[in-house]
C-alpha positions in Angstrom: 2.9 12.1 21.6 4.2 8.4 22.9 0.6 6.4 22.3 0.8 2.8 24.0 1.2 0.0 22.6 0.0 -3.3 23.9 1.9 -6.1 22.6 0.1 -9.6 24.1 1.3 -12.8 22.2 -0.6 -15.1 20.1 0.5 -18.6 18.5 -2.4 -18.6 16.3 -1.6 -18.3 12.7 -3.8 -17.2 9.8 -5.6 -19.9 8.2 -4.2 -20.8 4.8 -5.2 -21.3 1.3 -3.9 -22.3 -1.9 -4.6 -19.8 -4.6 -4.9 -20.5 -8.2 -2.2 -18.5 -10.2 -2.5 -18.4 -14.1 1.4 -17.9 -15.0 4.7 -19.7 -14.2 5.3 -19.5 -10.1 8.3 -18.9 -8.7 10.4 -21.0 -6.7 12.4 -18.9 -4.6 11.4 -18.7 -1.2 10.3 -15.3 0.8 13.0 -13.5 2.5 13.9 -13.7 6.1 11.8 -11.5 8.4 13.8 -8.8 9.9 12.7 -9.3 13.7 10.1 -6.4 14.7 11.2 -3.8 17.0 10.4 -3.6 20.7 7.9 -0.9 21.5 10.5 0.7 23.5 12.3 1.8 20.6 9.3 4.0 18.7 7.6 6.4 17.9 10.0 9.0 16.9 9.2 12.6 16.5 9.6 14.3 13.0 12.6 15.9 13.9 14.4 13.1 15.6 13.7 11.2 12.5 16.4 8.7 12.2 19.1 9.9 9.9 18.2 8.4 7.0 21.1 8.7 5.1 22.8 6.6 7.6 20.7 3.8 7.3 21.2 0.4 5.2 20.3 1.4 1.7 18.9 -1.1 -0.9 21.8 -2.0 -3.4 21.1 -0.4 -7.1 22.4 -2.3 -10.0 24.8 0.8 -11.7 23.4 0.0 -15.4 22.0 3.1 -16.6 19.9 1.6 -19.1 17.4 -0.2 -16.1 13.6 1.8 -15.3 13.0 1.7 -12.0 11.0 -0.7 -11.6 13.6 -3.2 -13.0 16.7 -1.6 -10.8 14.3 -2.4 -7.9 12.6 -5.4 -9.2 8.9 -4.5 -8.9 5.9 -6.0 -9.1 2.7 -4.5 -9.7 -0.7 -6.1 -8.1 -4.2 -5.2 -9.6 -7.4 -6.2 -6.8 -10.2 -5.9 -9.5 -13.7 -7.2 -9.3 -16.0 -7.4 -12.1 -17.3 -3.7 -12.1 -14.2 -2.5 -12.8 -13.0 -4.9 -15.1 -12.5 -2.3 -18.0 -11.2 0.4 -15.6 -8.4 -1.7 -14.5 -7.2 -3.0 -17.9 -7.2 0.5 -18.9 -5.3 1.0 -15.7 -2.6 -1.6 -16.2 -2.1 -0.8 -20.1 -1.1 3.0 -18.9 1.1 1.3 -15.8 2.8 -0.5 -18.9 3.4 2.2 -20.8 4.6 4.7 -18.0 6.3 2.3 -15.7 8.0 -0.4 -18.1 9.8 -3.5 -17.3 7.7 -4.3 -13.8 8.9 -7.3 -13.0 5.1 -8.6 -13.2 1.7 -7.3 -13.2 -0.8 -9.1 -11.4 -4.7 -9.2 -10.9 -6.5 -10.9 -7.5 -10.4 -11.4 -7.9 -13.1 -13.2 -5.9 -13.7 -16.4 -7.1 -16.9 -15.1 -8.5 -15.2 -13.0 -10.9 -12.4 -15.3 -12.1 -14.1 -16.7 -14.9 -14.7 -13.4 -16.6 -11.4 -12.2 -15.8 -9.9 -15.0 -17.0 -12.0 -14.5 -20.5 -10.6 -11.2 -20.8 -7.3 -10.7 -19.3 -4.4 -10.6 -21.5 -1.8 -13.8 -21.1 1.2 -11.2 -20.4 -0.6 -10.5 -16.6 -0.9 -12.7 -13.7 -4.4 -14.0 -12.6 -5.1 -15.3 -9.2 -8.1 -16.4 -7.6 -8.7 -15.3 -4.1 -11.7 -17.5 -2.2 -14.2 -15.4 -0.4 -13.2 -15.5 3.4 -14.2 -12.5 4.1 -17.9 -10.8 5.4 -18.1 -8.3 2.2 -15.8 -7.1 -0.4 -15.2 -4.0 1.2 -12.9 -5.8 4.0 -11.7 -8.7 1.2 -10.0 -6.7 -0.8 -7.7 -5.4 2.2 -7.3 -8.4 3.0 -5.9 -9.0 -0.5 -3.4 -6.0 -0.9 -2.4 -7.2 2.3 -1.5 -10.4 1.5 0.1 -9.0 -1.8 3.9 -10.5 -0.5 1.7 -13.9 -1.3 0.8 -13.1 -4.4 3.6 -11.3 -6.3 7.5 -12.1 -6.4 8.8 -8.7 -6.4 11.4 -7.4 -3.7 8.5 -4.4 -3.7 5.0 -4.2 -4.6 3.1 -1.5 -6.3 -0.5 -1.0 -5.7 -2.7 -0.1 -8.4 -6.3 1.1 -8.1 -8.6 -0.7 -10.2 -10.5 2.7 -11.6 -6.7 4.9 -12.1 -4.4 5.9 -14.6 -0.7 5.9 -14.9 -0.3 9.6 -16.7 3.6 10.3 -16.3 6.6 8.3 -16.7 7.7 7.0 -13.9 11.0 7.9 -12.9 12.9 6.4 -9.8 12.8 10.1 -7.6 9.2 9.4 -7.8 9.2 6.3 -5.8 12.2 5.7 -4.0 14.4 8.4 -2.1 17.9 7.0 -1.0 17.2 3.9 -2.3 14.2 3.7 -0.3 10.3 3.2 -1.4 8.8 7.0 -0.6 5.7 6.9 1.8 4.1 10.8 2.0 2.3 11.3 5.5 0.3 14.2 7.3 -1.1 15.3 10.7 -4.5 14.3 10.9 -5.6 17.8 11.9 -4.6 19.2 8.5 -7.3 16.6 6.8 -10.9 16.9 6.1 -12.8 15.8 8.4 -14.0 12.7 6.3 -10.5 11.8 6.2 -10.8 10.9 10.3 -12.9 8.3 10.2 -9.8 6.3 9.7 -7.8 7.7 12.2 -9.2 5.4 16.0 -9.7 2.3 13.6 -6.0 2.9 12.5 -4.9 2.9 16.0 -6.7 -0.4 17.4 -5.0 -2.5 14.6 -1.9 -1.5 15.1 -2.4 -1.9 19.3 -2.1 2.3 19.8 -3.7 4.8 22.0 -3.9 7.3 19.3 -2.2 8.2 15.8 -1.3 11.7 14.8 -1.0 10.5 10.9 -3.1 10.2 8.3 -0.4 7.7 5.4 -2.5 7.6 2.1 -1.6 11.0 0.6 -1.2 9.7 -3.0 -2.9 6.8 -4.3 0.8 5.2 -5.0 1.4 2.6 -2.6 4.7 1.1 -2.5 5.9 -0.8 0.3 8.6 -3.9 0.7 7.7 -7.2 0.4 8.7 -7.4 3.8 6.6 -5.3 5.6 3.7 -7.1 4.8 4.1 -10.6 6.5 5.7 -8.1 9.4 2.2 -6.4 9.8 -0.2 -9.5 9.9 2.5 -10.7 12.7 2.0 -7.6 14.9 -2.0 -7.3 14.1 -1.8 -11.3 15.7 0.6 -10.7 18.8 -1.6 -7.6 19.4 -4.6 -8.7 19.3 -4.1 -12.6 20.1 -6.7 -13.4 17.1 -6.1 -14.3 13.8 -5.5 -11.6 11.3 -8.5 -12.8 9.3 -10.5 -13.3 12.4 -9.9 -9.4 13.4 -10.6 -8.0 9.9 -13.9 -9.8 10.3 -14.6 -7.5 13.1 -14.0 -4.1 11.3 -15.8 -2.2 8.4 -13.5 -1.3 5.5 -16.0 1.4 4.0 -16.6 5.0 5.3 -20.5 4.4 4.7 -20.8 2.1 8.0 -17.9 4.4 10.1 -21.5 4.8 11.9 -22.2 1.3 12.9 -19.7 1.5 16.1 -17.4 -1.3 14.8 -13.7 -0.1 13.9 -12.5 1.4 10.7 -9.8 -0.3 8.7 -7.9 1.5 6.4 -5.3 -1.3 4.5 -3.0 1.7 3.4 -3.3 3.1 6.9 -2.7 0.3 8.5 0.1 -0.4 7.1 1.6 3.3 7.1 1.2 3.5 10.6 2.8 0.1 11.8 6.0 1.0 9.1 6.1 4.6 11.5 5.8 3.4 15.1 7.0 0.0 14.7 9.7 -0.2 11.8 10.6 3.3 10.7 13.9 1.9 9.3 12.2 -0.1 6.1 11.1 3.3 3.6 11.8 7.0 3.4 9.4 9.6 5.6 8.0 12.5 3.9 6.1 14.5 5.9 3.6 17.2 4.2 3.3 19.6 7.0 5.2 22.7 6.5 6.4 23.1 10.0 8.0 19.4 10.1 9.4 19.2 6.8 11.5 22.6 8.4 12.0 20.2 11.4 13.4 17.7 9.6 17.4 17.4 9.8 18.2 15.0 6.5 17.3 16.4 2.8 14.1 15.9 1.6 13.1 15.3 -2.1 11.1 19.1 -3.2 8.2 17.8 -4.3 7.3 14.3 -5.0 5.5 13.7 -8.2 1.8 12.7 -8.8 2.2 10.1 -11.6 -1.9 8.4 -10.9 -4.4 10.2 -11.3 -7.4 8.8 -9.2 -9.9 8.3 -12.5 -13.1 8.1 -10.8 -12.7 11.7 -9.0 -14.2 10.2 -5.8 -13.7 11.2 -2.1 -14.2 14.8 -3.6 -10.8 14.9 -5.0 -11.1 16.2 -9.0 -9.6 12.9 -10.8 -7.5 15.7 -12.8 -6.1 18.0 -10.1 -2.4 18.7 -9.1 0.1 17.7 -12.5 -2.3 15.8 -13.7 -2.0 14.8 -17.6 -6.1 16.2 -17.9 -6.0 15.5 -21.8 -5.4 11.8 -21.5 -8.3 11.8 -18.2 -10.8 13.4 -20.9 -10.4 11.2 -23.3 -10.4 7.9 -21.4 -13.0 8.9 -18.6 -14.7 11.8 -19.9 -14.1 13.8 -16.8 
């Protein structure tokens, strides 16, 4: 399918805010945007994929001795609210322990919460406080991850769930695939039909007709720091609003999907602007049978479940797949 896209330009520019941040800050600057693509160059099909291995490849430090996150200087970024305070200390403690030597791990709460957080947190994490700019926390905290490049200094960013846990080591096959961050995708028609309420919402953001993928197969979200300033920059040309003014007119949770305002999925969003719009930035691995056959450049077998989604929501069994169900039991009783 060739969906679309409407591409109208805007000079407005995301209000800004100054965010308080409990640790040392950085004083290295962002890195340059790589210009977006013109629509005339996307989408691809799955088996005109560009050749991958032909592509620039991130340079890997040789030392044997680095994790992965430190050959690819990760950070990891927390959005926590008071609820799941617990949750997502247990979270990062089990990130520490199977993914060592990120480059930082970092928690964003509402204002409201900082106070407790900031009672409770360890002094080896990050704090920030994020004001409330937002209609509800659903649609804040997508602003947040998406605003992540803002908050961390890492050349990628790791997203960790609040209410997860980290239950395998992490090794770099599970992330990154020719020296390039993994992102898992599948045809919308393969999902469960709760899974589709995403799927129009998805396309309005990212100024398409339609999109055939569904890009939150694994709730391990890595993306380049890059791609995030590169997304809020389309959303705004699109659209010719702010990107804060057109989050304020979507719903973030599948409980209003019947309200008639559109869906936003952050993960989604994002997937789906790195596919039509800048294919080049991670490695595509598709889970449909027929187009992983389709696909001319090797493919990792399998790639590795390493969270386990704690809270066993969305009717997904927190300890399915590889799982490590011993250490669920015991820390969530499931």
């Amino acid at each position: 399918f060739k969906p679309t896209i409407a591409v109208p330009i805007s000079t407005s520019k995301t209000p800004t805010f100054k965010p308080t941040i409990v640790a040392p800050v950085s004083t290295s600057k962002t890195p340059t945007l790589i210009p977006t693509l013109t629509p005339s160059a996307v989408p691809f099909k799955t088996s005109a994929a560009p050749n991958q291995d032909s592509m620039p490849v991130t340079a890997v430090p040789s030392a044997v001795n680095l994790t992965v996150a430190q050959r690819y200087n990760i950070s990891v970024m927390v959005r926590s609210w008071h609820e799941d305070l617990d949750t997502s200390l247990l979270a990062a403690r089990s990130l520490e322990i199977s993914m060592p030597g990120t480059l930082e791990i970092v928690f964003v709460v509402e204002e409201s919460d900082y106070e407790l957080f900031q009672s409770r947190l360890p002094a080896r994490f990050k704090l920030i406080k994020e004001p409330k700019i937002l209609k509800d926390g659903h649609i804040q905290q997508k602003y947040s991850k998406l605003h992540a490049d803002i908050y961390c200094k890492g050349d990628y960013i790791f997203h960790l769930d609040s209410d997860v846990l980290v239950t395998k080591f992490v090794e770099e096959q599970d992330l990154f695939w020719n020296g390039k961050p993994i992102l898992e995708y599948d045809l919308y028609t393969n999902m469960p039909p709760p899974v589709s309420v995403w799927r129009s919402g998805t396309a309005k953001a990212i100024g398409l007709d339609d999109v055939a993928y569904e890009f939150s197969r694994k709730n391990q979200h890595l993306y380049p720091r890059q791609a995030y300033s590169l997304l809020r920059q389309h959303m705004e040309r699109v659209h010719n609003v702010t990107f804060v003014e057109y989050l304020n007119t979507t719903e973030g949770h599948a409980g209003f999907a019947m309200n008639g305002r559109p869906m936003f999925s952050d993960f989604n969003a994002m997937g789906a602007f790195l596919y039509y719009v800048r294919p080049d930035m991670v490695f595509w691995v598709p889970h449909d049978k027929r187009e992983r056959q389709e696909r001319l450049d090797p493919l990792p077998v399998k790639v590795k479940r390493v969270v386990c989604q704690g809270n066993g929501r969305n009717d997904v069994s927190p300890c399915d797949d590889e799982c490590g169900q011993e250490f669920c039991k015991i820390h969530f009783g499931v």
